[in-house]
KEPALUM-250353 format. One record per atom (N, C-alpha, C): x, y, z. Coordinates in pm, whole numbers, plus 50000, padded with zeros to 5 digits. Example, Ala and Ser with C-alpha at 12.3 -4.5 7.8 and 13.67 -1.06 7.14 Angstrom:
513194943150780;512304955050780;513204967050780;512854977550708;513674989450714;512905000350787;
END
This chain:
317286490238675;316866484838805;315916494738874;314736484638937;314096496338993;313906507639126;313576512339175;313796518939306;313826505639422;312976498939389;312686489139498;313756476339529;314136475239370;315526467639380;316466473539465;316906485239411;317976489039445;318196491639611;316826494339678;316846492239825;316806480439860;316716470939823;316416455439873;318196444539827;318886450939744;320326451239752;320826458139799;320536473239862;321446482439996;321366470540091;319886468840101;319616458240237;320836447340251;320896437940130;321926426240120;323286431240143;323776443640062;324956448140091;325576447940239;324656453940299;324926461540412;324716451040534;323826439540516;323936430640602;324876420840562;325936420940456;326936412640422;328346418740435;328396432340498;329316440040572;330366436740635;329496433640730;329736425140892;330236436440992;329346449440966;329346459341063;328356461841086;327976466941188;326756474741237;326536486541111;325296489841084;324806496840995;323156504141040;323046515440947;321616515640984;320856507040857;319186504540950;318706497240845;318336502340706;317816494440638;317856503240480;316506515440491;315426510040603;314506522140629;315186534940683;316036530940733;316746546240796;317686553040660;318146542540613;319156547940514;317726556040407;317256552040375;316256560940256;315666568940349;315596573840461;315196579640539;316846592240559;317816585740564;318516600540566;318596603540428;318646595840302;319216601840206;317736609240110;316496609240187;315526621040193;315586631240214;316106630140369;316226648840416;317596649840316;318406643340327;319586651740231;319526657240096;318126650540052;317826658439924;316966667739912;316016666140031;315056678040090;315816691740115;316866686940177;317126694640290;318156711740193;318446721240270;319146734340201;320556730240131;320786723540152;322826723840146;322376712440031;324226707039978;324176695639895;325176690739983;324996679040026;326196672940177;326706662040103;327706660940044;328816652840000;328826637040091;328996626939992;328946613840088;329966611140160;331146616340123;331946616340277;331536624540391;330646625640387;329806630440498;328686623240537;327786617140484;326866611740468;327486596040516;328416588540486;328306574140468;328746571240590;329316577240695;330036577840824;328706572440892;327786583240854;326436578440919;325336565040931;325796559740757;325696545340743;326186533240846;327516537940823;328336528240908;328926533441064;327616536841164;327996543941269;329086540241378;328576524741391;330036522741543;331826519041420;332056524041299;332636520041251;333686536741260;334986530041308;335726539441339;336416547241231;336616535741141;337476541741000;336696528940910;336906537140763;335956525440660;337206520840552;338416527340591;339636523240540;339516510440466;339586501140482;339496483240500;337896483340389;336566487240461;336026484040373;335866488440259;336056502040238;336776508940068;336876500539971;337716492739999;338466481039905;337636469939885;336876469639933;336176461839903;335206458939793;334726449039733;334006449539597;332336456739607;332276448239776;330576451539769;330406465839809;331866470639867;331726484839887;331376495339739;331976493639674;332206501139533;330186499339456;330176491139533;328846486439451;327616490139547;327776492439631;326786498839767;326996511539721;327986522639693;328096536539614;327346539239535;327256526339421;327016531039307;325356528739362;324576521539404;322956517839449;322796533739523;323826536739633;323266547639743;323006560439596;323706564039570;323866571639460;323026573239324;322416564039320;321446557539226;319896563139290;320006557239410;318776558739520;318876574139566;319576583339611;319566599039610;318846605539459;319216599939350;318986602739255;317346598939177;317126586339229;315406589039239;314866598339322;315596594639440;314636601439565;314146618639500;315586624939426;315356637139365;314016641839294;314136629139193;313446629039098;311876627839165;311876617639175;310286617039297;309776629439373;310606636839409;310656649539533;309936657139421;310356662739321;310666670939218;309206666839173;309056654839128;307486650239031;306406651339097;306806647239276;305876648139347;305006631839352;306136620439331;305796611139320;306676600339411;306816606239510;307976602139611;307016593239742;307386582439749;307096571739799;308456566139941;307766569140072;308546567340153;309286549640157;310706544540153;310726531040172;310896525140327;309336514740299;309196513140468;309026500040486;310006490440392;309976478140427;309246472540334;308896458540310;307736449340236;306486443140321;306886440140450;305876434640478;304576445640487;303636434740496;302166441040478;301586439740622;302616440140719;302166440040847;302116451140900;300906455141002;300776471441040;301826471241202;302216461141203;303486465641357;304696466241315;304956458841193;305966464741074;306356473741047;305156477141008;305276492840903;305836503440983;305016504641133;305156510141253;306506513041267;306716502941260;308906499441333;309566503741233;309116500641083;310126508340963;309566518340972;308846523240986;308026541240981;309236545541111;309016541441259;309916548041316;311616547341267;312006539441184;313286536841135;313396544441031;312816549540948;312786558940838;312716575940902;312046577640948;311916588241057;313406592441122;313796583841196;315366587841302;316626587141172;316306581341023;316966581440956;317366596140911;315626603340854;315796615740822;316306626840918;316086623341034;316206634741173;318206636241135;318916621541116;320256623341115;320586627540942;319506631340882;320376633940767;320006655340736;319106657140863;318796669540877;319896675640921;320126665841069;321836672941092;322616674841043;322636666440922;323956669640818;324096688040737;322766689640757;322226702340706;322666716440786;323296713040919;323646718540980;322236733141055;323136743841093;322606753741128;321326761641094;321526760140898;320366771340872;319326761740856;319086747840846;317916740740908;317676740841034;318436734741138;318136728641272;317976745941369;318226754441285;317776768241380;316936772841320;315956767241203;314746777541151;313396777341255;312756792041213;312076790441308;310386790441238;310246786141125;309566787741023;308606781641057;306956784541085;306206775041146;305536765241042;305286771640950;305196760140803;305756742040793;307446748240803;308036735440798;308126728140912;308066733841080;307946726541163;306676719941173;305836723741108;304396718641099;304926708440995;305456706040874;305516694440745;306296685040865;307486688740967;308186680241026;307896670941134;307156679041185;306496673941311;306046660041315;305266653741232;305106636541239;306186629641244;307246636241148;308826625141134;309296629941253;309126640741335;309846642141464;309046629341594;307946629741567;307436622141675;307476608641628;307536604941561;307426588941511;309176586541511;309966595741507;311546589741546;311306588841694;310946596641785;310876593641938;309886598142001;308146590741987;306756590042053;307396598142180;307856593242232;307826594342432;308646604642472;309796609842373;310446619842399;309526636342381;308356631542316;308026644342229;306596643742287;306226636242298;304696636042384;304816632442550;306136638042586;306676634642728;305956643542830;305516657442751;304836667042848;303056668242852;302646657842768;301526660642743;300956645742790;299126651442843;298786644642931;298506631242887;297636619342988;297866607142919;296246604542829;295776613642862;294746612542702;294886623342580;296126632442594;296536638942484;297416628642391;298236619542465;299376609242410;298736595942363;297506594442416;296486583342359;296316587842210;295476599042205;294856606042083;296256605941981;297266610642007;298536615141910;298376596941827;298946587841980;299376573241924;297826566841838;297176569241822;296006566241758;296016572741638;296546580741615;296976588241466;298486583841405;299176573741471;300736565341377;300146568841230;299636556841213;299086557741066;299016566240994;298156579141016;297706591940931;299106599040899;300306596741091;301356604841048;302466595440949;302246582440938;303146575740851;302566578640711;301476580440680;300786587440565;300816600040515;301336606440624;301936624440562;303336620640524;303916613140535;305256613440467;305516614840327;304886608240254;304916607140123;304726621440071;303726627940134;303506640140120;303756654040146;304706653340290;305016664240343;306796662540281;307396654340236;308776657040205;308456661040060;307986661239962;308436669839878;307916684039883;307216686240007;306256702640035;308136706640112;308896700840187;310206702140211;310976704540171;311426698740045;311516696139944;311806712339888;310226716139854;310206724939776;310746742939862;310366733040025;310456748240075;311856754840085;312526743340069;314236748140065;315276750639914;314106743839813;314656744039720;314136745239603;312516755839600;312196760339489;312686768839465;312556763139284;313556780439207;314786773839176;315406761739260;316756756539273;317076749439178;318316749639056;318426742038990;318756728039034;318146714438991;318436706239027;320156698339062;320426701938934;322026696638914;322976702239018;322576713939112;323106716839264;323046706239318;321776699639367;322256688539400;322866676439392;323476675439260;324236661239228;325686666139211;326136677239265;327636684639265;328386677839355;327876667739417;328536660639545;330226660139488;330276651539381;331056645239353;332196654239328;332246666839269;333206678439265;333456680939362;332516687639454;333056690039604;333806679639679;333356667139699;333966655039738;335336658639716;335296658039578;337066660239502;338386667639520;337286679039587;337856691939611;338196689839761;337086685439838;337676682039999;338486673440003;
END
C-alpha cells in the first residue's frame, strides 16, 4: 500500500471513530516532527494527541478499526523516516487541487508538527540554534499567521501573507534539513525502538 493510501484510510479510520480527532493533515504533520525531532517518543505518547478531547482510549483499544489505525500510523512514521533520510519527503496536505485548501491543510499540517515537537520535550523547545529556528520558522507561522506577525506592522504582515505559498513550499524541504540536524550520524533503527520502550513503560 502506498503512502497516499495509507493516509486516506487514517482519514476513514479516524472519521469512523466517533471522537474528535486531529485531521489526517495534522496527524502526518505530528508524526514528522516525531521523526525529525531528537528523542524516539513512544505511541503511548503520541496517540493521546490523536485523540485529544478523549479522556481514556480504554473502550476504543478493543476495537477492530483501532488495531488497524496502529498498524497504518506505524506504517506512515516509517515512510515518513525513510523519505526524511532519501530526502524525498513530501508534506501530506490533502488532495484537492484547490489553493484555499492547500492553505487550510498547510495550516493543519503545521499545528500538527508544533504538537509533535512538544513531545520532544526540553532539548528541542529550549534550543537556541539560529539554523533550525530559521528551517522552523514557516511551520511556526503558518500554524498561527496572527499570533506571530502580531508585532509587526500592517505592510510587514501583507508581505509575510503574500509568501503562504513559498512557506508551504519549504516544507518538503526544510524537514529533512531537521531531520538531519538532530539526527545525523544517528542510526536509524533508534528510531523504530518505540515498541521496546513502550513495553518497558
Amino acid at each position: 500500500m502506498s503512502h497516499l493510501d495509507n493516509m486516506r484510510e487514517i482519514n476513514t479510520l479516524l472519521k469512523q471513530s466517533g471522537k474528535k480527532t486531529l485531521s489526517q493533515n495534522e496527524v502526518h504533520g505530528l508524526l514528522t516532527a516525531l521523526v525529525a525531532g531528537p528523542e524516539t517518543v513512544t505511541p503511548s505518547r503520541w496517540m493521546p494527541y490523536i485523540f485529544r478531547n478523549s479522556r481514556s482510549l480504554k473502550s476504543a483499544v478493543k476495537a477492530v478499526w483501532f488495531g488497524r489505525l496502529i498498524e497504518l500510523l506505524i506504517e506512515s512514521y516509517e515512510d515518513i523516516l525513510f523519505s526524511l533520510r532519501a530526502g524525498t519527503f513530501v508534506p501530506y496536505l490533502g488532495e484537492s487541487p484547490e489553493k484555499a485548501d492547500r492553505q487550510v491543510a498547510a495550516k493543519q499540517w503545521a499545528t500538527g508538527f508544533l504538537y509533535g515537537m512538544h513531545l520532544h520535550g526540553a532539548k528541542w523547545q529550549e534550543s537556541k540554534d539560529e539554523n533550525l529556528a530559521t528551517l522552523i520558522a514557516p511551520i511556526f507561522y503558518l500554524a498561527d499567521p496572527e499570533h506571530v506577525g502580531g508585532e509587526l506592522g500592517t505592510e510587514e504582515r501583507k508581505k509575510l501573507a503574500g509568501k503562504v505559498d513559498d512557506m508551504v513550499e519549504l516544507f518538503r524541504y526544510n524537514a529533512p534539513k531537521i531531520f538531519d540536524y538532530w539526527n545525523l550520524g544517528v542510526k536509524p533503527e533508534l528510531k523504530k525502538e518505540y515498541f521496546r520502550a513502550d513495553a518497558v513503560g
